[in-house]
C-alpha positions as CSV (number, residue, x, y, z in Angstrom):
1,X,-110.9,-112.9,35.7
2,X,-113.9,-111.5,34.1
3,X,-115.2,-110.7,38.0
4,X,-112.3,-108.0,37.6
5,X,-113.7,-106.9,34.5
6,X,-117.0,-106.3,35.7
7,X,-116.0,-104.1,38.7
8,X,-114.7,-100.3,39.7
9,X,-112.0,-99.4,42.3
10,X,-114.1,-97.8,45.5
11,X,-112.9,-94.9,46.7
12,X,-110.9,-93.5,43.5
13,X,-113.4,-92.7,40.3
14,X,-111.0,-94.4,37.7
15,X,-112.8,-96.0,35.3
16,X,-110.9,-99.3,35.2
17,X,-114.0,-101.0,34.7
18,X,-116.6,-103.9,33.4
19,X,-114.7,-105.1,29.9
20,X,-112.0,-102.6,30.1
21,X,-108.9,-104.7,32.4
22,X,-107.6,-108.2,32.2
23,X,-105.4,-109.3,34.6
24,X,-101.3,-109.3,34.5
25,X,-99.6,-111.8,36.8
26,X,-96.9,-108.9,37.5
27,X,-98.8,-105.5,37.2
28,X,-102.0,-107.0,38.6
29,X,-103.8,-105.7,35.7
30,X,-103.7,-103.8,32.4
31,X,-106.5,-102.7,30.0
32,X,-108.2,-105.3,27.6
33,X,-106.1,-105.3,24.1
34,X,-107.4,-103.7,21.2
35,X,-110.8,-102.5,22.6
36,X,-113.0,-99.5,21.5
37,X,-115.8,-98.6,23.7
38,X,-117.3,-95.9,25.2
39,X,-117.6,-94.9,29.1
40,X,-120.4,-93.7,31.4
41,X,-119.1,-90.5,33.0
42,X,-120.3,-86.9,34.4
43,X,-119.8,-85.6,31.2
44,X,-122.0,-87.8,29.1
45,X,-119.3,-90.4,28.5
46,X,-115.8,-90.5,26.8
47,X,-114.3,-92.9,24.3
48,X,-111.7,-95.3,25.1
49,X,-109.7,-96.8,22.2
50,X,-106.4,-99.8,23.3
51,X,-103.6,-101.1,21.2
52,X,-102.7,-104.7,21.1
53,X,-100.3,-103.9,23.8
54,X,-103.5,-103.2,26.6
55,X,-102.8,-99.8,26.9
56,X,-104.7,-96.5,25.8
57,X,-103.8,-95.3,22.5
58,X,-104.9,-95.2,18.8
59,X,-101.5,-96.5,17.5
60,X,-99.7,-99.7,18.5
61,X,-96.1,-99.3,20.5
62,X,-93.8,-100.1,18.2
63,X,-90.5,-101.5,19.5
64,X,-88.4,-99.9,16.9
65,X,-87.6,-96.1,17.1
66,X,-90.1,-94.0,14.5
67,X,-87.5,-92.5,12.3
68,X,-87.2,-88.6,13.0
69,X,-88.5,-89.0,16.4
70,X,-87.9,-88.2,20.0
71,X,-89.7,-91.2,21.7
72,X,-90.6,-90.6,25.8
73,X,-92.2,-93.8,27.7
74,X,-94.6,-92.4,30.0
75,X,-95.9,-93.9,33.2
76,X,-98.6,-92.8,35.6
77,X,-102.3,-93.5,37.4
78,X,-105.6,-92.5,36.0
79,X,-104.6,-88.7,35.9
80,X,-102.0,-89.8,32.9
81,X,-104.1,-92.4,31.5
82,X,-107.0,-90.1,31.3
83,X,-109.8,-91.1,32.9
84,X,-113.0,-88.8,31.5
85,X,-111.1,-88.3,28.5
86,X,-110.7,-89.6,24.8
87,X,-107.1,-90.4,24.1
88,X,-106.5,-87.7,22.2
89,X,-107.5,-84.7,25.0
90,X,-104.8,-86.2,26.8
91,X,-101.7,-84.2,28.4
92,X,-99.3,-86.9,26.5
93,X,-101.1,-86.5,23.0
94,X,-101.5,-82.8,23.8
95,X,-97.4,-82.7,23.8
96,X,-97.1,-84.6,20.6
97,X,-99.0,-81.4,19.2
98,X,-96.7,-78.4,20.7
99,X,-93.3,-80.0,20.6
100,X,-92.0,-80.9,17.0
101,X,-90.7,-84.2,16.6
102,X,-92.1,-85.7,19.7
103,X,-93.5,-89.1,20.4
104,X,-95.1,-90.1,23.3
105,X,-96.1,-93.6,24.3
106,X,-98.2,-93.7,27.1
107,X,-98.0,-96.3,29.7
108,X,-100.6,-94.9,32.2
109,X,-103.0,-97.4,34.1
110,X,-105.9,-96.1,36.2
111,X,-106.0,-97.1,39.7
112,X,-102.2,-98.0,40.0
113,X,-99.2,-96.8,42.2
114,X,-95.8,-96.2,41.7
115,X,-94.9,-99.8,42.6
116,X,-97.5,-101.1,40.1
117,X,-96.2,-98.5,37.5
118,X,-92.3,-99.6,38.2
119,X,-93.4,-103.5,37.2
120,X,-95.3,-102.0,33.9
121,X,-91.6,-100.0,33.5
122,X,-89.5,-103.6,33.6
123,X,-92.1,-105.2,31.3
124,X,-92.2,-102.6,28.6
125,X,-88.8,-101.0,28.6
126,X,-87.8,-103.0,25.8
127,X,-89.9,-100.2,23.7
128,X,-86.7,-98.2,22.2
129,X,-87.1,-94.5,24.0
130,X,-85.3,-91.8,24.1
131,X,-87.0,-90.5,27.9
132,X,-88.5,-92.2,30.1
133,X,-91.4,-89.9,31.7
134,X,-93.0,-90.7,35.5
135,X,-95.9,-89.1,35.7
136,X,-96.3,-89.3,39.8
137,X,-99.5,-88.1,41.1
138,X,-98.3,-87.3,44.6
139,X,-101.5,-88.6,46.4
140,X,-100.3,-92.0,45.3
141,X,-97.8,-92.6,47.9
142,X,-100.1,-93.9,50.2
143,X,-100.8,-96.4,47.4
144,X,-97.4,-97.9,47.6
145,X,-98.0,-99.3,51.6
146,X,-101.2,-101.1,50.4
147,X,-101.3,-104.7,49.4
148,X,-105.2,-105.0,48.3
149,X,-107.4,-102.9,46.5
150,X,-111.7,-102.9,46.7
151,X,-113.4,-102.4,43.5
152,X,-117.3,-102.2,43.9
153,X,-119.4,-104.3,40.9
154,X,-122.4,-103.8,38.7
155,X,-124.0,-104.9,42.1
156,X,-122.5,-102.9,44.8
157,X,-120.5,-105.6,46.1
158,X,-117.0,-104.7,47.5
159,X,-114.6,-107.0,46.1
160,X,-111.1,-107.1,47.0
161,X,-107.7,-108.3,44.6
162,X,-104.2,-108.2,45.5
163,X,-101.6,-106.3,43.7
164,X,-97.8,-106.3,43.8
165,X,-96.2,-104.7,46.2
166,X,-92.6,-103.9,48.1
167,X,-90.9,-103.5,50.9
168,X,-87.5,-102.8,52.2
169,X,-85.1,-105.5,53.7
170,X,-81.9,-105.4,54.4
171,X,-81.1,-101.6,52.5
172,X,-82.9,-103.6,49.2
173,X,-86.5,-103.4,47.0
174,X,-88.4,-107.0,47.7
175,X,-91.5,-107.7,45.9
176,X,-94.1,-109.2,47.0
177,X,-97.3,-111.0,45.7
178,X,-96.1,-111.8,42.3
179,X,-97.6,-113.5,40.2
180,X,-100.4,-111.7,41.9
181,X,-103.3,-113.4,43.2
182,X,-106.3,-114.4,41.4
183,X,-107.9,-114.9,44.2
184,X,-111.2,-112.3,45.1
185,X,-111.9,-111.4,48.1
186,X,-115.4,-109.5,50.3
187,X,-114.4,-107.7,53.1
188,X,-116.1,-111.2,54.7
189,X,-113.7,-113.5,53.4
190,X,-110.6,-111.3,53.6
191,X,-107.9,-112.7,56.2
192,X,-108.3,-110.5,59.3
193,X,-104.0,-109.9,59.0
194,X,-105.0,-108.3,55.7
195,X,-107.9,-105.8,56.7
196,X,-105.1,-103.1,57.3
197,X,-103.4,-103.2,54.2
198,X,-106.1,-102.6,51.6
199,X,-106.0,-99.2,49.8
200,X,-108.7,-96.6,51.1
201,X,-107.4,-93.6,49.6
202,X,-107.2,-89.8,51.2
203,X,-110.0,-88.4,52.8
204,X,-109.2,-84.8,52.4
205,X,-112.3,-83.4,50.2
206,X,-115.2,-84.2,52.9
207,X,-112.9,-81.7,54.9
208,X,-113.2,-79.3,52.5
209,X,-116.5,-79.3,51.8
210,X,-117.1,-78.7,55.7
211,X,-114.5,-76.0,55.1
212,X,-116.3,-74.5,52.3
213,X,-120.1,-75.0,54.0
214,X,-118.8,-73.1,57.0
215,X,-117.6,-69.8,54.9
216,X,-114.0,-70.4,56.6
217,X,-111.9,-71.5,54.1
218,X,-110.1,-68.4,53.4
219,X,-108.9,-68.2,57.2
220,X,-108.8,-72.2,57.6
221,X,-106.0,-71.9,54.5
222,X,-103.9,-69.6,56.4
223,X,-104.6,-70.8,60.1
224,X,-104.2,-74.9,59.5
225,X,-102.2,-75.2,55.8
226,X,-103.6,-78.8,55.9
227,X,-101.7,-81.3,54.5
228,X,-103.6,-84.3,52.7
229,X,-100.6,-86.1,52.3
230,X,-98.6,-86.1,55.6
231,X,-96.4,-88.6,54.3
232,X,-94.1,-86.0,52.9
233,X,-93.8,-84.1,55.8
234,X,-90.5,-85.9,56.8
235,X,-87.6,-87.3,55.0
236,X,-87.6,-90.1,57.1
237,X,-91.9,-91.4,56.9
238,X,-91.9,-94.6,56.2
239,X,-93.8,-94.7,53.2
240,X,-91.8,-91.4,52.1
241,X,-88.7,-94.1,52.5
242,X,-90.3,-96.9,50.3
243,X,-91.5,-94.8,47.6
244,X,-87.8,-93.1,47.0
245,X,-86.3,-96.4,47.0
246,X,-88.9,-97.3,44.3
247,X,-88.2,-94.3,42.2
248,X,-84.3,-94.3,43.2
249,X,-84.1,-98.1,41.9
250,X,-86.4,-96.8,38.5
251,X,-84.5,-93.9,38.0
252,X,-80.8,-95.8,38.8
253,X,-81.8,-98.2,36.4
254,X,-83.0,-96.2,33.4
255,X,-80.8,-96.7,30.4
256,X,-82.3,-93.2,29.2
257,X,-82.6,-89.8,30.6
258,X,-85.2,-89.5,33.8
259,X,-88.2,-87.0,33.7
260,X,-89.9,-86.7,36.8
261,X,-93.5,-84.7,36.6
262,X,-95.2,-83.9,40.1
263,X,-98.8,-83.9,38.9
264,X,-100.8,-81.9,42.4
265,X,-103.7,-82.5,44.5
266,X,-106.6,-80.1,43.9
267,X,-105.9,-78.3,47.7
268,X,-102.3,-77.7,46.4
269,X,-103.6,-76.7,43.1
270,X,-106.6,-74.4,45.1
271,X,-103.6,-73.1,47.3
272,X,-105.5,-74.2,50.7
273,X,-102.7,-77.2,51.3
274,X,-98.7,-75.8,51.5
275,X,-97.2,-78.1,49.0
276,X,-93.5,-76.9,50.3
277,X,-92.9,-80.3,52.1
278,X,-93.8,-82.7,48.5
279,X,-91.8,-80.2,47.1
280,X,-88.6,-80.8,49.4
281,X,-88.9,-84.2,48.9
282,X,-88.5,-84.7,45.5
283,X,-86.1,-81.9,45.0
284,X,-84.0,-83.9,47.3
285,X,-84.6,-87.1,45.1
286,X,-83.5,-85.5,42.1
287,X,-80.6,-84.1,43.5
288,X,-79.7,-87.2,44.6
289,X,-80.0,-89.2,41.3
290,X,-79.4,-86.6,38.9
291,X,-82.9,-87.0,37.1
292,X,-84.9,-84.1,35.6
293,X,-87.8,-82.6,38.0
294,X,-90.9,-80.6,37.0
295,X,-93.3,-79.4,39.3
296,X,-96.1,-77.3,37.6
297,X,-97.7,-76.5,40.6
298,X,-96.5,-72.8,39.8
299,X,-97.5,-72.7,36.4
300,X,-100.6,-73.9,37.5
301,X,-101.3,-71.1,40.0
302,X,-100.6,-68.7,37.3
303,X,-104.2,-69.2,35.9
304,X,-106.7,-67.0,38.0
305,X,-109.0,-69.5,40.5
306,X,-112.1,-69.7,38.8
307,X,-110.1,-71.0,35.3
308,X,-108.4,-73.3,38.0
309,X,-111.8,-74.8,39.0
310,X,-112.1,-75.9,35.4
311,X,-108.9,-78.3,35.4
312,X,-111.1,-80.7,36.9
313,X,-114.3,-82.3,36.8
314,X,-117.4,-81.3,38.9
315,X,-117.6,-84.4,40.8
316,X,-114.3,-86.3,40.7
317,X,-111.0,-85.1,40.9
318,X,-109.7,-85.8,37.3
319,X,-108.2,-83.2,35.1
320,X,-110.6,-81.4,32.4
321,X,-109.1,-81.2,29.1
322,X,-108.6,-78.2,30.1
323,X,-106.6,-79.1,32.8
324,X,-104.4,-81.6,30.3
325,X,-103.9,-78.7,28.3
326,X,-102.3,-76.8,31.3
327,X,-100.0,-79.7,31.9
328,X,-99.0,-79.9,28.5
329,X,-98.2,-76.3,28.1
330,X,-96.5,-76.2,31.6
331,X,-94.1,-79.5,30.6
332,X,-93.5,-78.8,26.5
333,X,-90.6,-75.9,27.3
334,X,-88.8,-78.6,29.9
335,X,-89.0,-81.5,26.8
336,X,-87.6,-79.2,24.7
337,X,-84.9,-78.6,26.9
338,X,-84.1,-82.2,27.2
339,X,-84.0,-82.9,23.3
340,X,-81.7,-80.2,22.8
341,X,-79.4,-81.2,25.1
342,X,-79.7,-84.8,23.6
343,X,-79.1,-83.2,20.0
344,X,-83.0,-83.7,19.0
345,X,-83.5,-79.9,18.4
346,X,-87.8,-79.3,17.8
347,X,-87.7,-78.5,14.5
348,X,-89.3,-74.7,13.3
């Protein structure tokens, strides 16, 4: 699979790229094993170090608990994995740092979706934990309906892969396309039945830009309350249904306590998009299946808007350090709640 290796997803910037992913007959993909490299990126480039296991960090996952620790599994796209960022700027490492006696192993693969992120979940739960952490970016439900993604090469080439993926039958999860494909695909080659069901994410920042060009944005907040992810706006969307059967399934079948963390868009976080119907959703999940929620949306909101502008980059949409250290601080209080109430007080 070194074509896979060579190429970048199109219209996301994660940096699942050239010699940094190998492919995974049930993921699709994970990062290259114990690799140290450096990455291209808007801010001169970022250092990515991998255990053994194919996943970012500077320490391997050991499957035995670290005596003296409260060990989370995290899971999550590029936001959690950290794309722009060095291992240690990110939100999960960040939370090692405030809460005391913390451990966090972090799972996070750029460019994936909840689906994708559930299969890493059933092959690495064996890790011994104490949490397990979803880190749910909630652009990525449209991810779960798609069965290809592009990536572009070295070349400009669109290539397209398969990936895992379910659907519903009968009341039930079925999955789909494993072992995945390792078949590659150009937009030439690809069967016609496919062409609708390859990934192309959400358009919503050209709109703001015409928005912003056109000096209305403060009344085109308060006339339109646009919604980049209309998916949520019902409890019965289709892909609203399939990704809480995912997540009911994960969270159902979790040996551990459940933390679910709503990671926002930027027009939630800029307060031009009304995030009240995400947020309706996943309150209703939670209440459902009795998992721990945390949206720091309002956290978030409590920084004035210029600081805000600095949680992400200038030309993608990936959190800042900056903006890792505002998730960290906005989750640490919630983690500490949960060890207490397990009996893993943070020390003094």
């Amino acid at each position: 699979m070194l074509a896979r290796r060579q190429t970048r997803q199109v219209p996301l910037t994660d940096s699942m790229s050239q010699s940094l992913s190998k492919y995974h007959p049930r993921i699709g993909y994970t990062y290259m094993p114990s690799v140290k490299t450096r990455v291209p990126w808007e801010s001169g480039g970022y250092l990515v170090r991998t255990n053994s296991a194919g996943f970012r960090s500077d320490r391997e996952f050991a499957k035995e608990r670290t005596p003296g620790k409260f060990r989370a599994i995290l899971f999550g796209d590029s936001q959690t994995a950290g794309d722009g960022l060095s291992n240690s700027q990110r939100y999960s490492e960040l939370l090692e740092g405030i809460v005391s006696g913390l451990e966090v192993f972090n799972y996070g693969i750029t460019g994936t979706g909840p689906d994708e992120q559930y299969m890493a979940y059933q092959e690495y739960r064996d890790s011994e934990h104490d949490l397990l952490i979803i880190g749910l970016h909630v652009e990525n439900i449209g991810r779960i309906a798609q069965r290809y993604r592009p990536f572009v090469d070295p070349n400009g080439k669109i290539l397209i892969y398969a990936k895992p993926y379910f659907t519903i039958e009968g009341g039930e999860l079925v999955l789909h396309q494993v072992p995945v494909p390792k078949t590659i695909w150009t937009r030439e080659t690809l069967p016609a039945e496919a062409a609708a069901h390859v990934y192309s994410g959400v358009p919503y920042e050209p709109i703001r830009d015409v928005i912003k060009k056109l000096g209305m944005r403060d009344l085109m907040q308060k006339v339109t309350r646009f919604q980049p992810v209309s998916d949520y706006d019902s409890p019965g969307t289709p892909n609203w249904l399939l990704l809480r059967k995912i997540l009911e399934t994960w969270i159902r079948g979790s040996k551990t306590p459940v933390l679910l963390v709503l990671i926002p868009m930027w027009p939630f976080i800029d307060e031009w998009s009304d995030p009240t119907a995400y947020q309706a959703r996943f309150r209703e999940l939670a209440t459902d299946t009795g998992c721990h929620l945390h949206d720091p949306l309002a956290d978030l909101w409590n920084y004035p808007a210029e600081e805000r502008r600095e949680f992400r980059l200038k030309i993608d949409t990936h959190l800042t350090f900056k903006g890792h250290q505002a998730l960290a601080k906005s989750l640490a209080p919630v983690i500490e709640r949960i060890m207490r109430a397990a009996g893993k007080t943070p020390e003094a």
